[in-house]
C-alpha positions as CSV (number, residue, x, y, z in Angstrom):
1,X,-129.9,-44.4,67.0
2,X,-130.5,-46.2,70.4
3,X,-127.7,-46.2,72.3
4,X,-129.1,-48.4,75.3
5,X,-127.3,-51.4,74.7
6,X,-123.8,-49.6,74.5
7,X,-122.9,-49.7,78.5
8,X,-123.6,-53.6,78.1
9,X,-121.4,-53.8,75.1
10,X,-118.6,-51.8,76.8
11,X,-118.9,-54.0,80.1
12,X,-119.1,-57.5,78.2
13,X,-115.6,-56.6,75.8
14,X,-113.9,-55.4,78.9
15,X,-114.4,-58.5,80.7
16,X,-113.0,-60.7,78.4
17,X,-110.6,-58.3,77.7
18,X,-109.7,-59.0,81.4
19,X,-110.5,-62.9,81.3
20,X,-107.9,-63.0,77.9
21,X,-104.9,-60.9,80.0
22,X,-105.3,-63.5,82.5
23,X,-105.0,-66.8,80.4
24,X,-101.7,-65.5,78.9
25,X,-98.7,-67.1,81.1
26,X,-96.2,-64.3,81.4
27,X,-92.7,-66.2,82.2
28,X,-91.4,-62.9,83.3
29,X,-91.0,-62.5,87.5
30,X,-89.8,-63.9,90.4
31,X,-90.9,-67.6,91.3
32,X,-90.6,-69.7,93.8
33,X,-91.0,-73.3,94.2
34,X,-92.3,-75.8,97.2
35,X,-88.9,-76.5,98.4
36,X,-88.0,-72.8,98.7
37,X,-86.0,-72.0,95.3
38,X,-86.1,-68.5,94.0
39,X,-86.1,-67.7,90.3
40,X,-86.3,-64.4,88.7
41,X,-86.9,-64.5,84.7
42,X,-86.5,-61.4,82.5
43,X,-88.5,-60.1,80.1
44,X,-88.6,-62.1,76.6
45,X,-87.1,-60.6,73.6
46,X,-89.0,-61.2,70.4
47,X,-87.2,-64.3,69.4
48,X,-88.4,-65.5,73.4
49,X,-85.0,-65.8,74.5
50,X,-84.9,-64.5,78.3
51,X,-81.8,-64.5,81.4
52,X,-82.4,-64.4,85.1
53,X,-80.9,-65.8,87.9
54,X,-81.8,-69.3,90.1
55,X,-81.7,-69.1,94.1
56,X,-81.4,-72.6,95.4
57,X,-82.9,-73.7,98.7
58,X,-81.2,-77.0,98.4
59,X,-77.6,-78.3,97.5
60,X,-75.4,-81.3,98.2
61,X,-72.6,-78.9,98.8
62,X,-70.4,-78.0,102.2
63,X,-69.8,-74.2,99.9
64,X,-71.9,-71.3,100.5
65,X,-74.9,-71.1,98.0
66,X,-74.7,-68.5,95.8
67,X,-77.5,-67.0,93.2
68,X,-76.5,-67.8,89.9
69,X,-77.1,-67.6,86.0
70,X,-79.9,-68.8,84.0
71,X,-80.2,-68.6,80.2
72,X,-83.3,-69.7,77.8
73,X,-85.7,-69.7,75.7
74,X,-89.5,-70.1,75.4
75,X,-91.5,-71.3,72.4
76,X,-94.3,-69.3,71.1
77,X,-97.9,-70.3,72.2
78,X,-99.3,-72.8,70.0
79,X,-102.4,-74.0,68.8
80,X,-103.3,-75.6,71.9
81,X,-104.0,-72.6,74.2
82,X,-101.5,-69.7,75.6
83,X,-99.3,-71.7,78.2
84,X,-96.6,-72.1,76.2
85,X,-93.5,-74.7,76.8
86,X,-89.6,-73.4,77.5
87,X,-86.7,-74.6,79.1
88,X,-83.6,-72.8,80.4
89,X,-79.9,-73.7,81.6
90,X,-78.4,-72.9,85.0
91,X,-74.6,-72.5,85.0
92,X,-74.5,-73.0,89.4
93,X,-71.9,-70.5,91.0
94,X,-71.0,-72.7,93.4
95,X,-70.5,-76.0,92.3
96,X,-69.2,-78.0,89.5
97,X,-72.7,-78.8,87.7
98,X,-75.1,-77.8,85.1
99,X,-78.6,-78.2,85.3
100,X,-81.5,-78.4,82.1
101,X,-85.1,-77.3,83.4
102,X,-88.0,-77.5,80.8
103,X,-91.5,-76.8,81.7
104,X,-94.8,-75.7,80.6
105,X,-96.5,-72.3,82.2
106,X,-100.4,-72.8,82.9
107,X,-102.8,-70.3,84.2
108,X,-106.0,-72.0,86.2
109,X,-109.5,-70.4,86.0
110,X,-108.5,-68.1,88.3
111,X,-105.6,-66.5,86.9
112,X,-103.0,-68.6,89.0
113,X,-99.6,-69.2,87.2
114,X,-97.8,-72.1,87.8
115,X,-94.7,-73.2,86.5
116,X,-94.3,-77.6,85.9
117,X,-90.4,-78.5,85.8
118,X,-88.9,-81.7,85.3
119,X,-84.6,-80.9,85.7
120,X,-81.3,-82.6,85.2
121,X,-78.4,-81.9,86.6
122,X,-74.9,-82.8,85.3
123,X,-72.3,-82.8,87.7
124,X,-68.3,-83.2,87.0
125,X,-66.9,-86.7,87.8
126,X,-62.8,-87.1,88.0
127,X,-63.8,-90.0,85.6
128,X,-66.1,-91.9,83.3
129,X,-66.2,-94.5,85.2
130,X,-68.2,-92.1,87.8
131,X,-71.0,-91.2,85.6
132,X,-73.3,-93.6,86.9
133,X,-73.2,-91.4,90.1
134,X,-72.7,-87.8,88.2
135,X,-76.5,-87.3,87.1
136,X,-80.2,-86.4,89.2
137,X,-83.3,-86.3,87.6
138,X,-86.3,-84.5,89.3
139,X,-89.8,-82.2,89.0
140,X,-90.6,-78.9,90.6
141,X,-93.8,-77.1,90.4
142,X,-93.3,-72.9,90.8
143,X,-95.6,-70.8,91.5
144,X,-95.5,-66.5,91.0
145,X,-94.6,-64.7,93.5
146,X,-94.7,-61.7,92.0
């Protein structure tokens, strides 16, 4: 039996063993996006439901900004690759709003996770006829801090 070809074999399966743990996007971390926000996201549970907590950088508030809630859910990785979609709900600490994120993870060629957001926030009017005024639409993109 010739055995010369088996340090080759070994080498080769345990670089794309490392190239496939890379093109996995792992929501789970702390994440931060260009404006300064902090977002830390547990670990999944097998139905990919996941909590963590949103840091703010910005606010149209005069209050103290406090870390608060988050709550989602991610859907498995489909057919088109492993960067998977999700979306998650932050209930803000201190202020009378809700905001939606949804988002899709990517991983580039070299292993950099970024996170693309589009948001809405809700915020509480005394009246309907304030609603024009009670809702912001934007985009982040996050990136791993660790």
């Amino acid at each position: 039996v010739d055995n010369a070809g088996v340090p080759t074999l070994f080498l080769t399966l345990l670089l794309i063993a490392l190239y496939c743990s890379h093109t996995l996007c792992d929501l789970q971390g702390l994440w931060r996006n260009e404006l300064g926000s902090n977002m830390t996201i547990s670990a999944l549970d097998v139905a990919g439901t996941f909590s963590g907590s949103y840091q703010t950088a910005v606010a149209v508030t005069n209050k103290q900004i406090l870390v608060s809630p988050l709550q989602g859910a991610q859907q498995p990785p489909g057919t088109k690759g492993q960067q998977p979609t999700f979306g998650f709900t932050v209930q803000w600490q201190f202020a009378d709003s809700t905001t939606v994120f949804v988002g899709q993870c990517f991983v580039d060629r070299r292993g950099k996770e970024t996170l693309e957001m589009a948001w809405l926030l809700r915020e509480e009017v005394p009246s309907r006829k304030d609603t024009w005024k009670a809702i912001r639409v934007g985009t982040n993109v996050f990136t791993r801090v660790k």
